[in-house]
C-alpha positions in Angstrom: 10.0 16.4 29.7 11.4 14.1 26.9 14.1 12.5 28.6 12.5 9.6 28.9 12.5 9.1 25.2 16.3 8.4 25.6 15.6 4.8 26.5 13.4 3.9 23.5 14.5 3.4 19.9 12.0 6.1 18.6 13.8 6.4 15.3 14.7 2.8 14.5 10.4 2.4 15.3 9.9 4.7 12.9 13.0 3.0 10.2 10.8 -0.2 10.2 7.7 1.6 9.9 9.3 3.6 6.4 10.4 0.1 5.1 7.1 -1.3 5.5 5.4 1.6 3.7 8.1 1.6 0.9 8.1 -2.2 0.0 4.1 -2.8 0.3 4.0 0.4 -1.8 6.0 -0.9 -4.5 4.5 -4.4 -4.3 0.7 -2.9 -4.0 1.5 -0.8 -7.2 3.0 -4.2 -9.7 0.0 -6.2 -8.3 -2.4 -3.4 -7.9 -1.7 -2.7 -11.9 -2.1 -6.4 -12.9 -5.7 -6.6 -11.3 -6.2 -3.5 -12.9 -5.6 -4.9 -16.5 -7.7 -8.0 -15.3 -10.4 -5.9 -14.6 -10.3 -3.5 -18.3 -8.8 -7.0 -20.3 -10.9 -9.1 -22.7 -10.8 -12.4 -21.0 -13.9 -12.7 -18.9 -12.0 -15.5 -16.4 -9.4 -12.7 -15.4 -11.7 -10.0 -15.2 -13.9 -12.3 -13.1 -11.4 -12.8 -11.1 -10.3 -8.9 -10.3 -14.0 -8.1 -9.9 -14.0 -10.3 -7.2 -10.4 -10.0 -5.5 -11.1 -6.1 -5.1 -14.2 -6.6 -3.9 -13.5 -9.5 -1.4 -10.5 -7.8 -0.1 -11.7 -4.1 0.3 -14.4 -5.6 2.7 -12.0 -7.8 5.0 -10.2 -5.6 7.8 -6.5 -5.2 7.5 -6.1 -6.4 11.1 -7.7 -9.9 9.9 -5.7 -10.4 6.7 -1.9 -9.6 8.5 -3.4 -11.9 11.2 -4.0 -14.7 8.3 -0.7 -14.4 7.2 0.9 -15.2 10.9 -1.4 -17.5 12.0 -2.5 -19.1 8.7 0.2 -18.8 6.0 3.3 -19.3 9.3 2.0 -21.2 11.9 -0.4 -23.7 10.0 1.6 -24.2 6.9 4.5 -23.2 7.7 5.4 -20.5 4.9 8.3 -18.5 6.1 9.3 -16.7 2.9 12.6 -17.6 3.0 13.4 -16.3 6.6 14.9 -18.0 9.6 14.6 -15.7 12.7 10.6 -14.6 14.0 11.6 -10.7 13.5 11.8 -11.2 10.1 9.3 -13.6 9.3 6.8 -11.4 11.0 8.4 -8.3 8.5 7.9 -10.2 5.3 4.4 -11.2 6.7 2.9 -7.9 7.4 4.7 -6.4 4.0 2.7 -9.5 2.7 -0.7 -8.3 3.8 -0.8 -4.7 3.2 0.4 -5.4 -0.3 -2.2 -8.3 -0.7 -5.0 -5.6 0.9 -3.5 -2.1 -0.4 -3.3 -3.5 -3.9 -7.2 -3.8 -4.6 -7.0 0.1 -3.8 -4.2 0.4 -6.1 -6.0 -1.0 -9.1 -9.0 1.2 -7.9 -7.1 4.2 -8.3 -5.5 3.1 -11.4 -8.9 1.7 -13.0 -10.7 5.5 -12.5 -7.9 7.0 -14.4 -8.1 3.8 -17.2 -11.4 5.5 -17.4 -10.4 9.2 -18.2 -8.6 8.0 -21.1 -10.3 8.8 -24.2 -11.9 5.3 -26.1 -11.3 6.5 -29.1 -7.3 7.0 -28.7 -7.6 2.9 -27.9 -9.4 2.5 -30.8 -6.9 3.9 -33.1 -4.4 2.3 -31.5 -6.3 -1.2 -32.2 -7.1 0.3 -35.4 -3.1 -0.2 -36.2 -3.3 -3.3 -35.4 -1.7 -2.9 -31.7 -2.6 -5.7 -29.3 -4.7 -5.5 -26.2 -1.2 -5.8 -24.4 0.3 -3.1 -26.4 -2.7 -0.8 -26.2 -2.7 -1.2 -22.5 1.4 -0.9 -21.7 1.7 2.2 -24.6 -1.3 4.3 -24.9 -3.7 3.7 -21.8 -1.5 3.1 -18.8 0.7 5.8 -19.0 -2.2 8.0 -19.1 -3.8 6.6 -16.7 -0.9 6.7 -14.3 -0.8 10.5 -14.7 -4.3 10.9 -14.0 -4.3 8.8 -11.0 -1.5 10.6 -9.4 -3.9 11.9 -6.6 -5.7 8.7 -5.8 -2.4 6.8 -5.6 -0.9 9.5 -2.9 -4.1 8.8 -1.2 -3.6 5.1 -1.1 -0.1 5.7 0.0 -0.9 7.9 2.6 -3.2 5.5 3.9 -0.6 2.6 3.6 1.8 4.8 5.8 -1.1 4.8 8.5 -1.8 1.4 8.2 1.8 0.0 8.9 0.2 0.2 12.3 -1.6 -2.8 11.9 1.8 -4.9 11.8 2.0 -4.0 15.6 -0.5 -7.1 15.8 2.1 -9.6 15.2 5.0 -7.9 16.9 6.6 -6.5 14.1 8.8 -3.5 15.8 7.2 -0.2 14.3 6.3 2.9 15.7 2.7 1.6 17.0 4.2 -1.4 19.3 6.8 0.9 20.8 3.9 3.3 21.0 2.1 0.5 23.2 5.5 -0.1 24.7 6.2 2.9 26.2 2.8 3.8 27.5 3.1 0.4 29.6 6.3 1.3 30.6 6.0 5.3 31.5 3.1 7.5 33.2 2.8 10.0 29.8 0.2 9.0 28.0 -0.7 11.9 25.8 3.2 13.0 25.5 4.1 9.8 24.3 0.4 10.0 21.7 1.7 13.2 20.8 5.6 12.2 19.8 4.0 9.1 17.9 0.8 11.2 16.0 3.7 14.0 15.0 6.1 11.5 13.8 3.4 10.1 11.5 2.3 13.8 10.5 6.5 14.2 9.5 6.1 11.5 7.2 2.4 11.8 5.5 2.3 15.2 4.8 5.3 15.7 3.1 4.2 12.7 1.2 1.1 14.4 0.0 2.4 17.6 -1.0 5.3 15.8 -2.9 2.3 14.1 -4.7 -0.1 16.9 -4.9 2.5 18.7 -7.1 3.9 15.9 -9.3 0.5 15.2 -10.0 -0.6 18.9 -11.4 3.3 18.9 -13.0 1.8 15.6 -15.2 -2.0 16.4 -15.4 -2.9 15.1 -19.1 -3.9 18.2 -20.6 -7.5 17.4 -22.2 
């Protein structure tokens, strides 16, 4: 019955579709955390601007901002970031735009736990004569990070899922040789099947990983 998976790359699909989650996931958290301090910081330019990235971006579908960064940032002017061959400009591109779109979820995420920090802890720390910086990096973040454990596995989850969307500008994950095979062979709802269980192996595990470092960190209050 799965013989005919033998003459696809199933797990190399599924290879790209782990590196796109894992470097949009690390580049979504650093900028995701920078519009979050935009968003709680004192300068109303910055937190003008955060206010409106998040909200700008969380309205624009995913498939429209990883086609901008083909069409608009490759093809028009010609930004390549720093590769030569179209496999891997089309990579960088798509782990472009889920960081540039996943981020404003990121800083979300991380803005809701901001909130369950306690004012008056970053008024003592002000009261010490901490900076903003230094209140933000040493008393608020890192309370904030433990509270937001569960919405960030959420995001990530969701990133996982959305790797999918790189299929639109041929990058080789598990989606385009999802589209690939059911060209190719006459199983539609095996090959749906193979494809919805491979993303089940890697999002669940995912969120249970999560689900327990986040009640092994809860802040007690």
């Amino acid at each position: 019955m799965f013989d005919f998976l033998e003459d696809y790359d199933l797990l190399g699909a599924f290879w790209t579709t782990v590196q796109l989650a894992a470097l949009s996931a690390v580049g979504s958290l650093v900028w995701g955390t920078l519009l979050a301090a935009m968003r709680v910081g004192p300068v109303p330019l910055m937190r003008g601007f955060g206010t409106a990235y998040v909200n700008i971006v969380r309205n624009i579908p995913l498939t429209v901002i990883i086609l901008f960064t083909s069409l608009g940032l490759s093809q028009t002017l010609g930004i390549n970031l720093g590769a030569d061959d179209f496999e891997t400009i089309n990579f960088r591109l798509a782990v472009l735009g889920l960081i540039l779109y996943t981020s404003a979820f990121v800083c979300e995420a991380l803005r809701s736990g901001i909130n369950t920090v306690p004012v008056g802890q970053a008024e003592a720390a002000r009261a010490l004569g901490l900076s903003f910086n230094q209140v933000l990096g040493q008393v608020v973040l890192p309370q904030a990070f433990r509270s937001s454990v569960g919405p960030l596995a959420n995001v990530l989850i969701a990133l996982i899922k959305n790797t999918t969307v790189a299929a639109a500008i041929g990058v080789a994950e598990a989606a385009l040789l999802m589209k690939e095979m059911i060209e190719n062979e006459a199983q539609l709802l095996l090959i749906s099947a193979v494809i919805a269980v491979g993303f089940v192996i890697l999002t669940l595990p995912t969120g249970l990983f999560f689900g327990w470092v986040g009640k092994k960190v809860a802040v007690k209050r």
